[in-house]
C-alpha positions, 0 to 999 in steps of 0.5 A, a space after each residue: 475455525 478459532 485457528 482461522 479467526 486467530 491467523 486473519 487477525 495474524 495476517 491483518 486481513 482487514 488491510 488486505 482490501 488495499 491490495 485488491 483495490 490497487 490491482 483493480 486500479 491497475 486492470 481498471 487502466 487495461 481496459 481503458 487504455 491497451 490498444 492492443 488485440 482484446 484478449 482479458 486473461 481471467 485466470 492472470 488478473 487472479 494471479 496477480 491479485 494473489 501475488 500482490 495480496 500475497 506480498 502484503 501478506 509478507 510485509 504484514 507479518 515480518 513487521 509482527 515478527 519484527 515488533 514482537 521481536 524489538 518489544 515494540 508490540 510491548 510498548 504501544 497501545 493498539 488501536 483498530 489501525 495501528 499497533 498490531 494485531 495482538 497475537 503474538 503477544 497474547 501468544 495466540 501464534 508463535 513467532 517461529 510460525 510466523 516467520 515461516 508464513 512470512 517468509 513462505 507468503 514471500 516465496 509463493 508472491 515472488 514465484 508469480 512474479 517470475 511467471 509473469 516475467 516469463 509469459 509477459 515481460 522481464 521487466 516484471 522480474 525488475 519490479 518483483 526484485 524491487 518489491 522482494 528486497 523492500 520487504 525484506 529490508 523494511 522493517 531491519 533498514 528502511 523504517 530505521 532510515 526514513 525511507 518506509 513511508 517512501 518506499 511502501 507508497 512506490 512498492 505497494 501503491 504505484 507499482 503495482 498498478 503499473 506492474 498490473 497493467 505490463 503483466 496483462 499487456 506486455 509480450 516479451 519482445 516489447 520494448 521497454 518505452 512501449 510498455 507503460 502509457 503515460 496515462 498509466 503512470 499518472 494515475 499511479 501516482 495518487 495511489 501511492 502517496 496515499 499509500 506513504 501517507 497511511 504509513 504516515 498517520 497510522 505511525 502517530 499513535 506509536 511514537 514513542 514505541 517506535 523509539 524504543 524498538 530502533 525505529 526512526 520515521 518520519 514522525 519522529 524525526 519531524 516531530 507530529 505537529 510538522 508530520 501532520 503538515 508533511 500529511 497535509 501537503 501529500 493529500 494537497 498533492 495527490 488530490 490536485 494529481 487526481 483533478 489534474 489527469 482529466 483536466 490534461 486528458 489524460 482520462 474521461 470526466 468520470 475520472 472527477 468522482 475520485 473527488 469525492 473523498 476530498 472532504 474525508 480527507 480534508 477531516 482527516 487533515 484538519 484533526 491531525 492538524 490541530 490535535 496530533 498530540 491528542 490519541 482519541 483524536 487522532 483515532 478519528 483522524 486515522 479512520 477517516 484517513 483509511 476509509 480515504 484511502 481505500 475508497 480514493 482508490 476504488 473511485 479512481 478504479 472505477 473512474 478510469 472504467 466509465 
């Protein structure tokens, strides 16, 4: 039971709540919006969730080997978002063994990402590729060059809605400008700027350990006071995207509910936007900003159904 506890905390299993939610989203649009023979697989939408649950699973642990590796994990002080999970350094895991369960977790994500290239279309093996190569690159290229908080919002936001949705509609001979409704598109979008804008603020606490270990995001480059306006102008954009897609007709009025979490998010907005350099501080800023997003998410699920 220890080794269990011990390997959750590992693999930041409290996070992994992200993931079910996206692909709920992406389901969520299946129902609405596949005009198609009405045929729900059971047995794929687990799939799916597994393989993006997986996928997360990769990314979690190869940026604990990395931090653990740089000294980063060294240099910061944790909070309950951010700074890691501990294990390594209190040496609770070793960092052979998880480097084997990040790279196995990215084997087994991947193989399901081919299945489904195989039953439904190839265009998931070009977005299974796409994933594949962010998480293997994040932590060596991508948070190096500004690009982490960009690329987690397109892998692990957007994507796998849209990839959810051509998993369980797609047929191999489809034609690629038949496999996504615009519809789809669009309600991905708000999923994966709230994605990069997680990054974004969990990234405040950590500063100048990032420094440190090689790191070079956004927050460090911009500085946080100019960070925090970049954050406030994503949660501007990706709630004015979630009032928009109804008011277009893109879905139904209860699409609205995912509204409710503005406030949450204005919270979040305003205290990273007068205290970034404040740690207690941004702590709130950062827990209001990971209950937004997750229940952001859930909402526009659950909009899309009704």
């Amino acid at each position: 039971m220890n080794r269990f506890i011990i390997w959750m905390a590992q693999i930041r299993a409290n996070f992994l709540i992200l993931a079910v939610l996206l692909v709920f989203t992406g389901l969520s649009t299946v129902y609405k919006y596949y005009t198609g023979p009405v045929d729900f697989n059971w047995f794929h939408a687990v799939l799916i969730t597994a393989g993006v649950v997986l996928a997360h699973i990769s990314v979690n642990l190869f940026n604990e080997y990395s931090d653990y590796s740089t000294r980063i994990d060294f240099n910061t002080s944790p909070t309950p978002f951010s700074g890691g999970s501990g294990m390594l350094i209190s040496q609770k895991t070793s960092p052979g063994s998880v480097l084997i369960a990040a790279v196995m977790s990215l084997v087994i994500a991947f193989a399901i990402g081919l299945y489904f290239a195989i039953v439904s279309h190839w265009f998931i093996l070009a977005i299974s590729l796409f994933g594949l190569l962010i998480i293997i690159f994040y932590t060596t290229v991508l948070v190096r060059f500004m690009l982490g908080e960009l690329f987690s919002g397109i892998a692990l936001g957007s994507l796998v809605v849209i990839g959810a949705y051509i998993a369980m509609t797609a047929t191999p001979g489809k034609s690629i400008t038949e496999l996504v409704p615009l519809s789809v598109i669009l309600i991905s979008i708000p999923p994966g700027i709230l994605t990069s804008l997680l990054l974004l603020l969990n990234e405040f606490p950590d500063v100048e350990a990032d420094k440190k270990g090689g790191r070079y995001h956004l927050v460090i480059h911009f500085g946080k006071q100019t960070a925090a306006w970049i954050y406030a102008a994503g949660i501007f954009v990706a709630f004015l995207i979630i009032a928009l897609i109804p008011i277009l007709g893109f879905s139904g009025p209860w699409f609205f509910i995912a509204l409710i979490t503005l406030p949450l998010a204005l919270k979040a907005v305003i205290t990273a936007l007068l205290h970034p350099e404040d740690p207690k501080k941004i702590i709130s800023a950062l827990s209001a900003n990971i209950i937004t997003v997750l229940a952001t998410n859930l909402l526009i699920a659950l909009g899309v159904l009704f």
